[in-house]
PDB file of N, CA, C and O in Angstrom:
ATOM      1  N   UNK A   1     -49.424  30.175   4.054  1.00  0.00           N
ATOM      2  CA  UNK A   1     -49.717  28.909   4.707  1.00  0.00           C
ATOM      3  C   UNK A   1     -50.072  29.164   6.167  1.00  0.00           C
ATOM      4  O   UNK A   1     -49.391  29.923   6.856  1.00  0.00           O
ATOM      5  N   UNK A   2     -51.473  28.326   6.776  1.00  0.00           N
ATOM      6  CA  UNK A   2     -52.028  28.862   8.092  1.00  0.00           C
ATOM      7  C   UNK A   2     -50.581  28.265   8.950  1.00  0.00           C
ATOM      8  O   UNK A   2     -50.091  29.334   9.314  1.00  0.00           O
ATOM      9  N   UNK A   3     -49.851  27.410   9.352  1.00  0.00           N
ATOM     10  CA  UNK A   3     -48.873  26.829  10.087  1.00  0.00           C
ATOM     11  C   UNK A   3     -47.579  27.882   9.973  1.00  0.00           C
ATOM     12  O   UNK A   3     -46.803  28.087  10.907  1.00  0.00           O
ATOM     13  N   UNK A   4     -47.483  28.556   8.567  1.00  0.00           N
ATOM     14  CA  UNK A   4     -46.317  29.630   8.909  1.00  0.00           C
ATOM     15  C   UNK A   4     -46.944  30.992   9.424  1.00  0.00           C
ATOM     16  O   UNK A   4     -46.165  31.836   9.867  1.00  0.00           O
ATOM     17  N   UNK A   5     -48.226  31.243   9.396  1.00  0.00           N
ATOM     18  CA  UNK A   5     -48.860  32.018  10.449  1.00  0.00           C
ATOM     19  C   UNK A   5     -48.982  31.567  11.517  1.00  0.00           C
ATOM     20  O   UNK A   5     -48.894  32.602  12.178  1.00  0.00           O
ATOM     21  N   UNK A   6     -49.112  30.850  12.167  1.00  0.00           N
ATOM     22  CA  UNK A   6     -49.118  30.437  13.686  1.00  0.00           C
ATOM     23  C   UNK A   6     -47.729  30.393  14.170  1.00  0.00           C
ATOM     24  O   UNK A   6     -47.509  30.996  15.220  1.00  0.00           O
ATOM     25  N   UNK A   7     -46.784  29.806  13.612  1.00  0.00           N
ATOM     26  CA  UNK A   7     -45.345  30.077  13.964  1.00  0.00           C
ATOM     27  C   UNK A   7     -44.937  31.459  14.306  1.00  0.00           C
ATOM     28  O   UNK A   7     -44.097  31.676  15.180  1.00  0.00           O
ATOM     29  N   UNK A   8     -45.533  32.422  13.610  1.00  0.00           N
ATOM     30  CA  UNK A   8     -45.073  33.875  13.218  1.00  0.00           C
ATOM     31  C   UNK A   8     -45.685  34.411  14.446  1.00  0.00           C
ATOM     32  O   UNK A   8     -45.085  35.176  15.202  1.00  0.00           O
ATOM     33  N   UNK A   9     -46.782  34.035  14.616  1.00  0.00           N
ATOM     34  CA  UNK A   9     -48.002  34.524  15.778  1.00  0.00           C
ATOM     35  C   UNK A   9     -47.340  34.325  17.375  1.00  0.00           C
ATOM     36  O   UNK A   9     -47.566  34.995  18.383  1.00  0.00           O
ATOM     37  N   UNK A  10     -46.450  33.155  17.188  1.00  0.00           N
ATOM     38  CA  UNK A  10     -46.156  32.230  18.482  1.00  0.00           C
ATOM     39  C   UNK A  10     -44.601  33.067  18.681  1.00  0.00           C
ATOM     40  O   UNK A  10     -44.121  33.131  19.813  1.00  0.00           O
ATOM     41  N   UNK A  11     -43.942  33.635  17.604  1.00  0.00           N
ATOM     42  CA  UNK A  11     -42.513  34.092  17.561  1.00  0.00           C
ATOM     43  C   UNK A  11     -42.737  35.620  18.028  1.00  0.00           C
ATOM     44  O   UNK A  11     -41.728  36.305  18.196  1.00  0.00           O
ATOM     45  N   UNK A  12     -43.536  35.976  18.165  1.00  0.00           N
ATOM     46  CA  UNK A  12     -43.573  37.714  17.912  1.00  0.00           C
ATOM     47  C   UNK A  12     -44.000  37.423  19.436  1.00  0.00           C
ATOM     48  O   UNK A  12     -43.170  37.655  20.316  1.00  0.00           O
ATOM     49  N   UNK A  13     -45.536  36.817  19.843  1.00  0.00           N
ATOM     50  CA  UNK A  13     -45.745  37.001  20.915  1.00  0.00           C
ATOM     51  C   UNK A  13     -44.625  36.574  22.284  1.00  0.00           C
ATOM     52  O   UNK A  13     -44.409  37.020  23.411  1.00  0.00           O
ATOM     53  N   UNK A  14     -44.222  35.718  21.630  1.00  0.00           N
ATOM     54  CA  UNK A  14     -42.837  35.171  22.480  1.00  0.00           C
ATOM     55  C   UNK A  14     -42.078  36.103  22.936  1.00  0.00           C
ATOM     56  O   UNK A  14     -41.755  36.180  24.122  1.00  0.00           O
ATOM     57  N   UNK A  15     -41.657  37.043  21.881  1.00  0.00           N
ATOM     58  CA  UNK A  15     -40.978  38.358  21.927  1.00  0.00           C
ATOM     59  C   UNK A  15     -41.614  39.606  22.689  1.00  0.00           C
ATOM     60  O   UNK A  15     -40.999  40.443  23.348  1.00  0.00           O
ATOM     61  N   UNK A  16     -42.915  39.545  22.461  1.00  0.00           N
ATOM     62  CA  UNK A  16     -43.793  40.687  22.744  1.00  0.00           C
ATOM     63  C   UNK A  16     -43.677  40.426  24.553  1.00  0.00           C
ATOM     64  O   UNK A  16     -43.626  41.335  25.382  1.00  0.00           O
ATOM     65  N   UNK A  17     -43.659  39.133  24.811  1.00  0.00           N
ATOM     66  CA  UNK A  17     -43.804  38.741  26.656  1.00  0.00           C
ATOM     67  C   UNK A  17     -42.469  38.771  26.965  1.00  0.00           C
ATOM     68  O   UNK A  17     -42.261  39.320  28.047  1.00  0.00           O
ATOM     69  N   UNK A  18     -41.353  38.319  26.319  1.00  0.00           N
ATOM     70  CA  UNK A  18     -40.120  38.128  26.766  1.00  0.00           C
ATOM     71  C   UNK A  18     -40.167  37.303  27.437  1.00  0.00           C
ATOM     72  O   UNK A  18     -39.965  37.413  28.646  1.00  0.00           O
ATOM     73  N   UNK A  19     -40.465  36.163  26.810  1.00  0.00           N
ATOM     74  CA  UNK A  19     -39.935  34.360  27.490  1.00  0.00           C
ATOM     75  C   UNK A  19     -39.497  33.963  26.150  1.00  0.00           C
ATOM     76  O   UNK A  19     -39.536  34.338  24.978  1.00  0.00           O
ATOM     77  N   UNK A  20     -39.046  32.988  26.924  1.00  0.00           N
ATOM     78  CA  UNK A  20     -37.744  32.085  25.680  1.00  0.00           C
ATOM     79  C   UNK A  20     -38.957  30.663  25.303  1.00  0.00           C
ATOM     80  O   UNK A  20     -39.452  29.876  26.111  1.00  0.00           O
ATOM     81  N   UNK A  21     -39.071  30.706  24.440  1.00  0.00           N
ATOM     82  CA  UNK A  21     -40.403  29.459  23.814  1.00  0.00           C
ATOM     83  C   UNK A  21     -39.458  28.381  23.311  1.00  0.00           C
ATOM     84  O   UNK A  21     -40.085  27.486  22.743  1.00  0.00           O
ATOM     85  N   UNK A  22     -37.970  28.160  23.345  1.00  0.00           N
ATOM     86  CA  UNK A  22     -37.472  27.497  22.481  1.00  0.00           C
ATOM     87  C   UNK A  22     -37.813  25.854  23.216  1.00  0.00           C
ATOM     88  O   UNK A  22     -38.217  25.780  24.376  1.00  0.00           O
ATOM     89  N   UNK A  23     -37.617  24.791  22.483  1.00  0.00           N
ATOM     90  CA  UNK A  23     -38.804  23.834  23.065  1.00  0.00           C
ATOM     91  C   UNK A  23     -39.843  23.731  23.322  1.00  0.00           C
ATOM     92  O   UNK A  23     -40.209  22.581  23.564  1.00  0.00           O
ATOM     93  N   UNK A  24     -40.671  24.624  23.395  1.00  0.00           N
ATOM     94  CA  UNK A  24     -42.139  24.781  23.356  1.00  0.00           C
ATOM     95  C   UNK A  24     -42.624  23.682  22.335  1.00  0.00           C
ATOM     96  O   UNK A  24     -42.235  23.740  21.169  1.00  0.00           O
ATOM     97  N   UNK A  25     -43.493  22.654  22.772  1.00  0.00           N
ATOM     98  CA  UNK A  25     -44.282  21.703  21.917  1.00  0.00           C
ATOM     99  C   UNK A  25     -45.864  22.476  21.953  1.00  0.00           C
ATOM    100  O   UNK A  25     -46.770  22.344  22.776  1.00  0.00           O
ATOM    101  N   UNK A  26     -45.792  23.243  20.831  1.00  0.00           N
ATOM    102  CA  UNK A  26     -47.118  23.773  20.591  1.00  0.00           C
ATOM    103  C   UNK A  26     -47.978  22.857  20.172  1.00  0.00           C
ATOM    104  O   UNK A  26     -49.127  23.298  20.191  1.00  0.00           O
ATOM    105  N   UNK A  27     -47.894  21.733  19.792  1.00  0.00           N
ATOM    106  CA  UNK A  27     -48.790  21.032  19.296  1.00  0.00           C
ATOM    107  C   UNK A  27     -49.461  20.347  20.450  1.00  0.00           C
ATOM    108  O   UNK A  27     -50.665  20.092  20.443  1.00  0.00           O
ATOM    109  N   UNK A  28     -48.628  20.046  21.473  1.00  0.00           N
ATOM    110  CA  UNK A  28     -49.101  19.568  22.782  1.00  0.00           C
ATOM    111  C   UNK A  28     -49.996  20.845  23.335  1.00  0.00           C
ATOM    112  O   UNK A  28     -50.716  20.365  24.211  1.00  0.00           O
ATOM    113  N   UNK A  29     -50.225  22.031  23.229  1.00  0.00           N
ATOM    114  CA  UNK A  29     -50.467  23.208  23.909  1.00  0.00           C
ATOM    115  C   UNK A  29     -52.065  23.241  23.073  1.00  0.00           C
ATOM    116  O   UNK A  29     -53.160  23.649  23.459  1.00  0.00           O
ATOM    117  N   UNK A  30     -51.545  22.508  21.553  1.00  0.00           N
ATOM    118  CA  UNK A  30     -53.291  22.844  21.096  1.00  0.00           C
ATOM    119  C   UNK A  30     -53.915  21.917  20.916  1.00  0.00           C
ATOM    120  O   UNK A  30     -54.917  21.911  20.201  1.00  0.00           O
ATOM    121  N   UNK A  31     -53.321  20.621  21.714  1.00  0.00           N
ATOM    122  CA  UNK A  31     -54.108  19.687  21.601  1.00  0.00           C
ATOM    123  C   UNK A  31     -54.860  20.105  23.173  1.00  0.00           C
ATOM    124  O   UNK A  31     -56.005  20.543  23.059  1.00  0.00           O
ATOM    125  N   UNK A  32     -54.474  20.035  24.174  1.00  0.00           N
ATOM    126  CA  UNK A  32     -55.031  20.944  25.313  1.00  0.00           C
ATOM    127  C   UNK A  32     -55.990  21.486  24.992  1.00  0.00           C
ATOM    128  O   UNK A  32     -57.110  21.103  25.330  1.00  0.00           O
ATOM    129  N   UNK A  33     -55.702  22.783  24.064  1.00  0.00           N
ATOM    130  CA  UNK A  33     -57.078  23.515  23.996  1.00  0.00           C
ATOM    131  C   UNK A  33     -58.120  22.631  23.192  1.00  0.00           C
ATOM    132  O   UNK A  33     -59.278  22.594  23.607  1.00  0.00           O
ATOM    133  N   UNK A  34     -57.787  21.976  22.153  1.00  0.00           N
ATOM    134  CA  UNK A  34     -58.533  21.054  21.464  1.00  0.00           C
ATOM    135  C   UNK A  34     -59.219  20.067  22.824  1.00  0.00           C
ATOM    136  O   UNK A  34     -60.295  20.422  23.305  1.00  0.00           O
ATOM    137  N   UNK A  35     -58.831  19.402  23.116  1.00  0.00           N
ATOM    138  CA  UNK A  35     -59.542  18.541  24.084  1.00  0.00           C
ATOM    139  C   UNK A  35     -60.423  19.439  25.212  1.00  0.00           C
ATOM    140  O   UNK A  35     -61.593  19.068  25.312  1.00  0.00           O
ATOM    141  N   UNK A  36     -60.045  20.509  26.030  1.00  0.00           N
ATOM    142  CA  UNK A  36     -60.596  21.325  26.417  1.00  0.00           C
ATOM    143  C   UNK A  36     -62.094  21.667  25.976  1.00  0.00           C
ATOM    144  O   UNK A  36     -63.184  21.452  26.507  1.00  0.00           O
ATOM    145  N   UNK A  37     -61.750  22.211  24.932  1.00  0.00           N
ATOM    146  CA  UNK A  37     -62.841  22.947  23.906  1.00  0.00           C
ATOM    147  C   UNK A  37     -63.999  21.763  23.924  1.00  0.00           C
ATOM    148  O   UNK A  37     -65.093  22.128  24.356  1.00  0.00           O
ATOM    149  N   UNK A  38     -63.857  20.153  23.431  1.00  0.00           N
ATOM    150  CA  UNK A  38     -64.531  19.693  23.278  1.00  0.00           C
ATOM    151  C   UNK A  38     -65.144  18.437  24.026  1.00  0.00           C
ATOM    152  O   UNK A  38     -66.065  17.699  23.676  1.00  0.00           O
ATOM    153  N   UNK A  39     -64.454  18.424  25.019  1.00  0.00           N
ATOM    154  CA  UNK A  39     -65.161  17.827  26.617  1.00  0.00           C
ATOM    155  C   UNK A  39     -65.689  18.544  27.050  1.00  0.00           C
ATOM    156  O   UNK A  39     -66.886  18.333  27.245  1.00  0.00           O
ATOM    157  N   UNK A  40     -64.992  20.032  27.521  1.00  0.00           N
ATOM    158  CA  UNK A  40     -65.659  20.591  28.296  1.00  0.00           C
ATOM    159  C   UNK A  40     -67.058  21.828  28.165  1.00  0.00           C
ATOM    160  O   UNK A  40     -68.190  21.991  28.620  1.00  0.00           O
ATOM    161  N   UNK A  41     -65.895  22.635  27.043  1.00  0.00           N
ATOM    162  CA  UNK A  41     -67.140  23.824  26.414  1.00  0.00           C
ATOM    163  C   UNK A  41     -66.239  24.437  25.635  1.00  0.00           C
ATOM    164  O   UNK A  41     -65.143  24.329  26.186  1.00  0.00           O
ATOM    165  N   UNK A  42     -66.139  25.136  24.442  1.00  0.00           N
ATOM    166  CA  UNK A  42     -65.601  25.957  23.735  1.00  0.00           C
ATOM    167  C   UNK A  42     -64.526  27.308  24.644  1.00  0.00           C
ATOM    168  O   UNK A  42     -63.462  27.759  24.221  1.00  0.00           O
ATOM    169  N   UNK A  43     -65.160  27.655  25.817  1.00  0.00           N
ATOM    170  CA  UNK A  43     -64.656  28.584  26.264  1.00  0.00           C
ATOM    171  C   UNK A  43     -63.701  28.189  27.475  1.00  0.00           C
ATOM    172  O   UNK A  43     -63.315  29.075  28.237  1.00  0.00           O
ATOM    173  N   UNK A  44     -63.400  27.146  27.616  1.00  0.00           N
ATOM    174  CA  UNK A  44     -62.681  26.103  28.352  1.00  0.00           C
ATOM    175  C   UNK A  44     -61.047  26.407  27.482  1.00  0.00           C
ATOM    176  O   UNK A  44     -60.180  26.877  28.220  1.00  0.00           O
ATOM    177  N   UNK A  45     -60.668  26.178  26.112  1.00  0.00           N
ATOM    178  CA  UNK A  45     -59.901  26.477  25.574  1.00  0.00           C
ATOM    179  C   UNK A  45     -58.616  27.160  25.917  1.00  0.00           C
ATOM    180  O   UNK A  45     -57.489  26.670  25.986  1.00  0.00           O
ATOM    181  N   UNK A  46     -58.965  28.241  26.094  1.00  0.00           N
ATOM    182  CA  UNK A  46     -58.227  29.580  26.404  1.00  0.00           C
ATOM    183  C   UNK A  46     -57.772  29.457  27.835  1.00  0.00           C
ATOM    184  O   UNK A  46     -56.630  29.488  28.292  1.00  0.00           O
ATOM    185  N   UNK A  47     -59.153  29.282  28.546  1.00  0.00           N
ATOM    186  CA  UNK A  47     -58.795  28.801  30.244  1.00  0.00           C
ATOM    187  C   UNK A  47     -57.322  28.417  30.414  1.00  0.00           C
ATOM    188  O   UNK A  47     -56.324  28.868  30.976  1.00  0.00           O
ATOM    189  N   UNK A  48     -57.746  27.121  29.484  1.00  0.00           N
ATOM    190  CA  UNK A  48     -57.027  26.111  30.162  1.00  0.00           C
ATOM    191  C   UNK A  48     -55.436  26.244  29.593  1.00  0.00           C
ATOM    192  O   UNK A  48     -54.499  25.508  29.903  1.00  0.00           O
ATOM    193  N   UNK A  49     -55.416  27.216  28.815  1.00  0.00           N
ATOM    194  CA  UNK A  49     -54.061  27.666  27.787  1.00  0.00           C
ATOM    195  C   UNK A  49     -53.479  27.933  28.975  1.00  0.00           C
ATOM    196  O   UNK A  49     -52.590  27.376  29.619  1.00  0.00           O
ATOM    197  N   UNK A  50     -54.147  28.891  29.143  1.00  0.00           N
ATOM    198  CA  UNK A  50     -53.973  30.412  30.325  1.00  0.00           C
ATOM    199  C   UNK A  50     -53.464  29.620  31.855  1.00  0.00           C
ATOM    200  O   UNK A  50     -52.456  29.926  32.491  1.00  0.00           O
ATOM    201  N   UNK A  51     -54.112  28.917  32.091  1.00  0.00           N
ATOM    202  CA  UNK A  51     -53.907  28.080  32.936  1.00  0.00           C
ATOM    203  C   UNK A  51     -52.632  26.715  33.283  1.00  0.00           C
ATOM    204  O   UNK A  51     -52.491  25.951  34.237  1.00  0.00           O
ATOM    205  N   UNK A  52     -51.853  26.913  31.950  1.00  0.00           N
ATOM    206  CA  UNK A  52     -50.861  25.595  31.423  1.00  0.00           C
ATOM    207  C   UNK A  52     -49.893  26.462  31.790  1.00  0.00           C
ATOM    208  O   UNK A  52     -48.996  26.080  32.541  1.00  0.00           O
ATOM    209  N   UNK A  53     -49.935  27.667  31.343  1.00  0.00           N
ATOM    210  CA  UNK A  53     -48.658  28.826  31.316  1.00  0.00           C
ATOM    211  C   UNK A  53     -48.978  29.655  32.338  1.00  0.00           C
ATOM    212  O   UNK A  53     -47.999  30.397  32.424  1.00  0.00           O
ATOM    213  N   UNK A  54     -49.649  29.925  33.042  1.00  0.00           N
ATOM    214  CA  UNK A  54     -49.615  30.359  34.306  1.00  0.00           C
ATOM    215  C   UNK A  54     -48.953  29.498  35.024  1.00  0.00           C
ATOM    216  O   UNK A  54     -47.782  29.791  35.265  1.00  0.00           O
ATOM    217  N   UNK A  55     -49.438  28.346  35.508  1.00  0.00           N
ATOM    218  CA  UNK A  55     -48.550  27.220  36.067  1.00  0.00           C
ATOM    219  C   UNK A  55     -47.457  27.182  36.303  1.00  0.00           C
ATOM    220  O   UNK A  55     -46.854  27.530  37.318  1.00  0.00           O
ATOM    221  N   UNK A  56     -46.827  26.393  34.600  1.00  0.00           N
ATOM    222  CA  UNK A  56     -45.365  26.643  34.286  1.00  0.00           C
ATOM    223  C   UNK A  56     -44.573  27.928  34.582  1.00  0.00           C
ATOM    224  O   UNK A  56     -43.361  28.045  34.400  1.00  0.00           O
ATOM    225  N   UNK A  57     -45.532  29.038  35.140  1.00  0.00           N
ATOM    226  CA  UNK A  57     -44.678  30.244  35.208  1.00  0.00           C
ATOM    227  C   UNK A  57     -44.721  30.966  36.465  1.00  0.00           C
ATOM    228  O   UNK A  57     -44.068  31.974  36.731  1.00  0.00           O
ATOM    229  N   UNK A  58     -45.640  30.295  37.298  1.00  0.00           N
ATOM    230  CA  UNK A  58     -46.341  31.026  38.722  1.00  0.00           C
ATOM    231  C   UNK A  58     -44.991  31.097  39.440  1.00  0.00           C
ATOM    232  O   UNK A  58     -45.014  31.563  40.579  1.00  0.00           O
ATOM    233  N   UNK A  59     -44.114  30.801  39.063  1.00  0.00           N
ATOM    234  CA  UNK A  59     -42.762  31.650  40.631  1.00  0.00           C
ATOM    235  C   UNK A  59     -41.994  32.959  40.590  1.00  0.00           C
ATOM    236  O   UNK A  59     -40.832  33.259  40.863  1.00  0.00           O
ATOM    237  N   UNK A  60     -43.210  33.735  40.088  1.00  0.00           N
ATOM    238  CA  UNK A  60     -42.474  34.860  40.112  1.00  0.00           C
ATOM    239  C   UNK A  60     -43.701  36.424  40.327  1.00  0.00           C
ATOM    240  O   UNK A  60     -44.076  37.053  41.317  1.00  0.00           O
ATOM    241  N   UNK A  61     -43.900  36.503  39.288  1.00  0.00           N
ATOM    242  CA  UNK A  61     -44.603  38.519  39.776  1.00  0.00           C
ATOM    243  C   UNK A  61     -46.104  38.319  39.867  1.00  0.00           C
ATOM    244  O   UNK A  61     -46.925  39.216  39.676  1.00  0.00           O
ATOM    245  N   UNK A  62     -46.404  36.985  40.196  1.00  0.00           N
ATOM    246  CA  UNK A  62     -48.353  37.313  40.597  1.00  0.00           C
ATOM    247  C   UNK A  62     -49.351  37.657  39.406  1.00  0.00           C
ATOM    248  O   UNK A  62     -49.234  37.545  38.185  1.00  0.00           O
ATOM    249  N   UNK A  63     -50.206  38.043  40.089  1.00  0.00           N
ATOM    250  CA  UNK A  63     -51.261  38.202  39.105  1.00  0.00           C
ATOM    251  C   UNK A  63     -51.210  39.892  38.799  1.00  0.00           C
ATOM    252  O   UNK A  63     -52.185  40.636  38.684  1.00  0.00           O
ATOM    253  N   UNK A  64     -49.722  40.264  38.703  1.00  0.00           N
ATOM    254  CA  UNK A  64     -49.604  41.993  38.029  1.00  0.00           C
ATOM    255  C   UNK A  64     -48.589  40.945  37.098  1.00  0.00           C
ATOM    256  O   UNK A  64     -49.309  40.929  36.099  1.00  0.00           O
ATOM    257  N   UNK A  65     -48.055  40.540  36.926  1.00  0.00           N
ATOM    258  CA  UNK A  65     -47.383  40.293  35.818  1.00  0.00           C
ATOM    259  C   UNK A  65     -48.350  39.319  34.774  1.00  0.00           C
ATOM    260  O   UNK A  65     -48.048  39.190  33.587  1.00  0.00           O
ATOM    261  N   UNK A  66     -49.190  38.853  35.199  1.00  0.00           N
ATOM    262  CA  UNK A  66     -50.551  37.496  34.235  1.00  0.00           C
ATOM    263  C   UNK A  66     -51.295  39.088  33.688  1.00  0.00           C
ATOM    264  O   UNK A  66     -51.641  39.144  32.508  1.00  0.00           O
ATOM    265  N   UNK A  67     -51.493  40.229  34.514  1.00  0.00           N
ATOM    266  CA  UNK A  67     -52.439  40.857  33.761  1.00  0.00           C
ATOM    267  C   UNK A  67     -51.648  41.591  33.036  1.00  0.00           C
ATOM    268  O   UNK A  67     -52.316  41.947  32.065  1.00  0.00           O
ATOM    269  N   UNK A  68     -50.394  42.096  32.954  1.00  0.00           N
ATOM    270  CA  UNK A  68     -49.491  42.722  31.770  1.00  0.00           C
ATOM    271  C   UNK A  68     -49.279  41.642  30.810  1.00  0.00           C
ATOM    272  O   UNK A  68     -49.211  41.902  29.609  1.00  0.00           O
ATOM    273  N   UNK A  69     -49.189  40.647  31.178  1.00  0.00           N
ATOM    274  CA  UNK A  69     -48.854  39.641  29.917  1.00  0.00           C
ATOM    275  C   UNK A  69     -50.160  39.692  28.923  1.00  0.00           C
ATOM    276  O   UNK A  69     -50.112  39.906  27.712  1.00  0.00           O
ATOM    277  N   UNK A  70     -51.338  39.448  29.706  1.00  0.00           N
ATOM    278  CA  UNK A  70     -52.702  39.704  28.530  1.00  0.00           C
ATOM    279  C   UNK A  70     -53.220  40.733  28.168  1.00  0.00           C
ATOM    280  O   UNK A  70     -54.152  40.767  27.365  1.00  0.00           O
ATOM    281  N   UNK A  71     -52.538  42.033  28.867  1.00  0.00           N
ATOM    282  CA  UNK A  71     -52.703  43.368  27.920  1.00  0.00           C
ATOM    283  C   UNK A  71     -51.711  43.240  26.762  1.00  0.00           C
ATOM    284  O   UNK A  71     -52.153  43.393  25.624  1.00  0.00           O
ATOM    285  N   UNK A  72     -50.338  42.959  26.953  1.00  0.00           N
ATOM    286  CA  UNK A  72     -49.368  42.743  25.959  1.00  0.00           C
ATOM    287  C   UNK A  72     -50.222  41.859  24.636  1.00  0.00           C
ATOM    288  O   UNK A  72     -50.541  42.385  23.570  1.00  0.00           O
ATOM    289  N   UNK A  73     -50.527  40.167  25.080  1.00  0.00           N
ATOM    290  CA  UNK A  73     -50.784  39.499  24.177  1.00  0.00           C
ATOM    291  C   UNK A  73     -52.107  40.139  23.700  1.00  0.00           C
ATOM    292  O   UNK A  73     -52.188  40.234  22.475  1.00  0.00           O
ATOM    293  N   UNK A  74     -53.212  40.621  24.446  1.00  0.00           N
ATOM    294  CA  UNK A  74     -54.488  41.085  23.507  1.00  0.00           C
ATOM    295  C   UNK A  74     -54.015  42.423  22.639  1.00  0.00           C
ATOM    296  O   UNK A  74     -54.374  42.218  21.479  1.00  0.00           O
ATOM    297  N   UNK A  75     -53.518  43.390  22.715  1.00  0.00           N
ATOM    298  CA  UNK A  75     -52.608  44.372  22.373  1.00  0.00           C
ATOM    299  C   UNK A  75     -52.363  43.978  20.524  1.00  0.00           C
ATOM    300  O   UNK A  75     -52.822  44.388  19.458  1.00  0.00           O
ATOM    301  N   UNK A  76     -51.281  42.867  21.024  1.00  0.00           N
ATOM    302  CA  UNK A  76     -50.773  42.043  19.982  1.00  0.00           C
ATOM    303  C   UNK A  76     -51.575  41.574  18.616  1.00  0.00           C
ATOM    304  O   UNK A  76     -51.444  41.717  17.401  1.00  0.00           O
ATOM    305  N   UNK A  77     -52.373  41.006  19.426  1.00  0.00           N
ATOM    306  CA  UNK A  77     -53.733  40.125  18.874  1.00  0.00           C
ATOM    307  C   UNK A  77     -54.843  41.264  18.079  1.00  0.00           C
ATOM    308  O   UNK A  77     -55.329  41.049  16.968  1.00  0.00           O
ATOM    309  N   UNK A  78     -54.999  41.982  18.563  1.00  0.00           N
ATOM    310  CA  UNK A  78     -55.773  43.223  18.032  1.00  0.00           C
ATOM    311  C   UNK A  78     -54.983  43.789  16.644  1.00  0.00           C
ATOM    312  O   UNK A  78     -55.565  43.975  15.575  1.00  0.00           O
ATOM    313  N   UNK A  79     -53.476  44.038  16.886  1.00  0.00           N
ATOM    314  CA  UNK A  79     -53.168  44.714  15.722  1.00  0.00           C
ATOM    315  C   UNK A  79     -52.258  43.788  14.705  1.00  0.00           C
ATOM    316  O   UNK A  79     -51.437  44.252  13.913  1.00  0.00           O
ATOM    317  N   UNK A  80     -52.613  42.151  14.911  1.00  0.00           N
ATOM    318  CA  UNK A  80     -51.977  41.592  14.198  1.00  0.00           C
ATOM    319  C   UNK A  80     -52.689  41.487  12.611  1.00  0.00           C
ATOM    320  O   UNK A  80     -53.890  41.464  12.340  1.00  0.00           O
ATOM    321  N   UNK A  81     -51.905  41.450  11.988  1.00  0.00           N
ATOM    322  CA  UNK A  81     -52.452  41.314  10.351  1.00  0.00           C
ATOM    323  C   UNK A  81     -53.676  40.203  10.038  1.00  0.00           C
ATOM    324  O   UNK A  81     -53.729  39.120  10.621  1.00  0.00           O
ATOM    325  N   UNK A  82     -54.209  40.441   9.485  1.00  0.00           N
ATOM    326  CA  UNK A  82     -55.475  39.280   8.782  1.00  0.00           C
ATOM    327  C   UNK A  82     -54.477  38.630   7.629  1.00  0.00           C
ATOM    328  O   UNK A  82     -53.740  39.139   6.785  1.00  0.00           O
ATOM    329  N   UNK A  83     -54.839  37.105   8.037  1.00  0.00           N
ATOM    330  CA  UNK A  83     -54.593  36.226   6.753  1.00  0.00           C
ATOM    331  C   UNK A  83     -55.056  36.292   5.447  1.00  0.00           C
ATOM    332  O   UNK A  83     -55.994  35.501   5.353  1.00  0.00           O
ATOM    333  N   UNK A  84     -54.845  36.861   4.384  1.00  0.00           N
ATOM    334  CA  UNK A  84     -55.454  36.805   3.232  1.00  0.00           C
ATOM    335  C   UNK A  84     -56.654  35.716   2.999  1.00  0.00           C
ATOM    336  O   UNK A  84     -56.334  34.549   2.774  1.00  0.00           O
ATOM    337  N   UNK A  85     -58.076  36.104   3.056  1.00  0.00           N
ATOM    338  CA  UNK A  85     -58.784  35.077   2.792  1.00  0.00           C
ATOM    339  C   UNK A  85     -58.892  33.776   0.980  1.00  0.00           C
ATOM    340  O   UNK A  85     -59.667  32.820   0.951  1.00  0.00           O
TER     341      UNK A  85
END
């Protein structure tokens, strides 16, 4: 089921950054990118992800800790499993 893959996706990477996601309203996070994506441009999406959680997280290690976090998460993302088509 695609929703117990995205959970799984959202639990590992959670782990993989070492932040605590508990309360996290992901659905609020992809409606963001959803609205993003389609006001603004497709590549707006991600921005604006990137941009929600940067925010929520900017009091602390700068932009050396934003660029370890997206080597971590692309890292992640690269060797995560394919969904059975």
């Amino acid at each position: 089921m695609k929703q117990d893959q995205l959970e799984a996706w959202v639990a590992a990477l959670s782990e993989r950054l070492d932040v605590d996601v508990t309360g996290l309203d992901t659905q609020a996070l992809l409606d963001v990118a959803r609205d993003a994506a389609h006001s603004v441009m497709r590549p707006a999406a991600p921005l604006a992800t990137f941009l929600v959680g940067y925010a929520a997280g900017a009091a602390g290690t700068g932009m050396a800790g934003v660029e370890e976090a997206n080597a971590k998460a692309s890292a992640l993302a690269l060797a995560w499993p394919q969904e059975d088509a």
